[in-house]
mmCIF file of the C-alpha atoms, coordinates in Angstrom:
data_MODEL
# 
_entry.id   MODEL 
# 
loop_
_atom_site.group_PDB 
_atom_site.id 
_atom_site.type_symbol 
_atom_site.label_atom_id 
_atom_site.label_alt_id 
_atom_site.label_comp_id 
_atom_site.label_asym_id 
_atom_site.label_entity_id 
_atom_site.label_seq_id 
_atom_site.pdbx_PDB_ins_code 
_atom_site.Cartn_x 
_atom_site.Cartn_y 
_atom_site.Cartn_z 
_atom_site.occupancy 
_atom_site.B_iso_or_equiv 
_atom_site.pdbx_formal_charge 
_atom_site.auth_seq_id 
_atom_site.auth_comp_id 
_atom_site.auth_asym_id 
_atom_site.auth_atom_id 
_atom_site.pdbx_PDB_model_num 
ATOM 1  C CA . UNK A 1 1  ? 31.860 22.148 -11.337 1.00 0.00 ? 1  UNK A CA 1 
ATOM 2  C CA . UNK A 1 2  ? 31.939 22.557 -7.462  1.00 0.00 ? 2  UNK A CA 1 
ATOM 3  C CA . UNK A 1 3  ? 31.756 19.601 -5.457  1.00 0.00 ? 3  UNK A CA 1 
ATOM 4  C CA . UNK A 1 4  ? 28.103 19.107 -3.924  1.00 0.00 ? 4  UNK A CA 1 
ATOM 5  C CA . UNK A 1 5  ? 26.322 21.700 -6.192  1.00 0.00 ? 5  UNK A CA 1 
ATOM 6  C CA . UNK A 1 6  ? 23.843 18.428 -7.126  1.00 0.00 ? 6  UNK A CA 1 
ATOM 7  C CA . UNK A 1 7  ? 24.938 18.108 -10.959 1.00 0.00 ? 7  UNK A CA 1 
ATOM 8  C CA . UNK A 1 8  ? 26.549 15.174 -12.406 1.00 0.00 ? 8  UNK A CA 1 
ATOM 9  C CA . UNK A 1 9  ? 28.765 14.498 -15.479 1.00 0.00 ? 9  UNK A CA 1 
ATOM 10 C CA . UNK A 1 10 ? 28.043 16.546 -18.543 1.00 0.00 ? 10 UNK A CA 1 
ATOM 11 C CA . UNK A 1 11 ? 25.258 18.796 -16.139 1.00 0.00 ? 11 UNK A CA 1 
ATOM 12 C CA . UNK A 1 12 ? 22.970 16.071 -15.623 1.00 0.00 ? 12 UNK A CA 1 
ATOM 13 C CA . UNK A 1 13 ? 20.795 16.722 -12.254 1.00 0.00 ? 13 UNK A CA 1 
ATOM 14 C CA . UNK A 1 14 ? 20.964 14.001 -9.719  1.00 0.00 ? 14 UNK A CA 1 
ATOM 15 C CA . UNK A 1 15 ? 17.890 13.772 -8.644  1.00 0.00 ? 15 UNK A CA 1 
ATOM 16 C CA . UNK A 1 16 ? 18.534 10.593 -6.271  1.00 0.00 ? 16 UNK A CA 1 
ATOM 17 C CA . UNK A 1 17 ? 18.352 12.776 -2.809  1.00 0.00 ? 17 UNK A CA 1 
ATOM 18 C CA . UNK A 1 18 ? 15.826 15.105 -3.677  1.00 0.00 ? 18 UNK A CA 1 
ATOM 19 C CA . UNK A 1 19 ? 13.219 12.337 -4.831  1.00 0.00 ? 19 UNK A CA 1 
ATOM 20 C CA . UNK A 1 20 ? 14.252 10.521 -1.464  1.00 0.00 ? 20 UNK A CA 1 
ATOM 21 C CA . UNK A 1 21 ? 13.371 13.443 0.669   1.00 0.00 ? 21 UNK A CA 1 
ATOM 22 C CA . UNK A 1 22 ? 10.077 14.484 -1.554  1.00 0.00 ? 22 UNK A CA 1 
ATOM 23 C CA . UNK A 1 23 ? 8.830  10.434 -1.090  1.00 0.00 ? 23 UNK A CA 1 
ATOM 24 C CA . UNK A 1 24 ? 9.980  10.435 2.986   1.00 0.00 ? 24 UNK A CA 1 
ATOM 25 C CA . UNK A 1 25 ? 7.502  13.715 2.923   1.00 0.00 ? 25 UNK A CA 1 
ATOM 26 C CA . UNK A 1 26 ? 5.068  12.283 1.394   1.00 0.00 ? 26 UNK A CA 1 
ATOM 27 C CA . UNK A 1 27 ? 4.728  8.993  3.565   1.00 0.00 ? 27 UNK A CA 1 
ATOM 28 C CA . UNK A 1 28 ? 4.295  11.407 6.635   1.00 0.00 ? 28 UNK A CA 1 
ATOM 29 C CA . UNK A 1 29 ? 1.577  13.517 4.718   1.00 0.00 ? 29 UNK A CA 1 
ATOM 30 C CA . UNK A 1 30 ? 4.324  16.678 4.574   1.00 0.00 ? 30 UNK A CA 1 
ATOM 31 C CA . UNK A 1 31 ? 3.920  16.595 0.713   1.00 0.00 ? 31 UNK A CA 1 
ATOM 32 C CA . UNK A 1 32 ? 2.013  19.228 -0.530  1.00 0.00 ? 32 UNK A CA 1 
ATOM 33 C CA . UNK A 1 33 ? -0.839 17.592 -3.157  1.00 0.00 ? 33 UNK A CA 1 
ATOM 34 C CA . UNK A 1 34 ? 0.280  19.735 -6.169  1.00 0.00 ? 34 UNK A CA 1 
ATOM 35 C CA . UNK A 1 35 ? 4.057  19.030 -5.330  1.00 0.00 ? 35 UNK A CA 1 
ATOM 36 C CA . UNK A 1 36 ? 3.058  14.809 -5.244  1.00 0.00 ? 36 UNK A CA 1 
ATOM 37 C CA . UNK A 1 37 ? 0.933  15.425 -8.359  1.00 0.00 ? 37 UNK A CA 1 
ATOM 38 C CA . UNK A 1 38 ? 4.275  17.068 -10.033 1.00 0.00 ? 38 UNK A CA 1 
ATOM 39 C CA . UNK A 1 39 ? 6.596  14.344 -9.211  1.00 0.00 ? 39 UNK A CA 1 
ATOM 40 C CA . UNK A 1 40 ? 4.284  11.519 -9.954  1.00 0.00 ? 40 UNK A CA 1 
ATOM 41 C CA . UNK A 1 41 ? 3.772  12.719 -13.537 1.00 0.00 ? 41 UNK A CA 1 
ATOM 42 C CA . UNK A 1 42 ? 7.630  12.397 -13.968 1.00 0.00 ? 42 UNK A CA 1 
ATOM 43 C CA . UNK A 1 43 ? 7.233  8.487  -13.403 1.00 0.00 ? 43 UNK A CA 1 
ATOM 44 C CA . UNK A 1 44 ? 5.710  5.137  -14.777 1.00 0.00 ? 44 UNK A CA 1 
ATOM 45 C CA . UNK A 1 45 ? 3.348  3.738  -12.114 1.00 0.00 ? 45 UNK A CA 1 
ATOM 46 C CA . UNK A 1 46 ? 3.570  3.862  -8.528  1.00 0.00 ? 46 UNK A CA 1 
ATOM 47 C CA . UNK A 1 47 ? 6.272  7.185  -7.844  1.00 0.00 ? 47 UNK A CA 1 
ATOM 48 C CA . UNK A 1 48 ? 6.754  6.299  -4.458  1.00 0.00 ? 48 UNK A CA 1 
ATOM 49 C CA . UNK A 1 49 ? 8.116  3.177  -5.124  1.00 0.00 ? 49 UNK A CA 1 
ATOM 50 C CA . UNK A 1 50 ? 11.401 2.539  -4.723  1.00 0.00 ? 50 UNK A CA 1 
ATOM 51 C CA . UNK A 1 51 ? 11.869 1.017  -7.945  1.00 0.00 ? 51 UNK A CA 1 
ATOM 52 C CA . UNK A 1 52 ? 9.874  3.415  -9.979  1.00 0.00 ? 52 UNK A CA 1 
ATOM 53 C CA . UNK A 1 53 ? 10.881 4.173  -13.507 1.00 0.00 ? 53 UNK A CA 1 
ATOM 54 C CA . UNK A 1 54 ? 11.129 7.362  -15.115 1.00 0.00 ? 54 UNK A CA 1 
ATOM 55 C CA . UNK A 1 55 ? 8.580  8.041  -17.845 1.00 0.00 ? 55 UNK A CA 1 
ATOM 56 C CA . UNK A 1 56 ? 9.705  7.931  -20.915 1.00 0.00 ? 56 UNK A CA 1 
ATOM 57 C CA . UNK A 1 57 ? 8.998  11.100 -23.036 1.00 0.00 ? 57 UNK A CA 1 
ATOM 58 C CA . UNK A 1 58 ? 7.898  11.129 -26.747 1.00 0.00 ? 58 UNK A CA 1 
# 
């Protein structure tokens, strides 16, 4: 894989950066609401937290 093209080992997505950005945009209200609905469904609790836990699916 290229260097920088945001997968990891074995094609896992790092999502690290991107959720970084998306919760900076949110704080300053640049978050759409149906973008911050998205990404909160995707985590336990609290998705702006920056210990928040991914939710686990059945």
């Amino acid at each position: 894989m290229a260097s920088g093209d945001g997968r990891g080992r074995a094609g896992h997505v790092k999502i690290g950066p991107w959720l970084a950005k998306a919760r900076t945009k949110h704080r300053v209200g640049q978050l759409r609401q149906e973008h911050a609905t998205l990404v909160a469904s995707l985590f336990d609790g609290d998705w702006t937290d920056e210990a928040a836990r991914p939710t686990v699916l059945a």
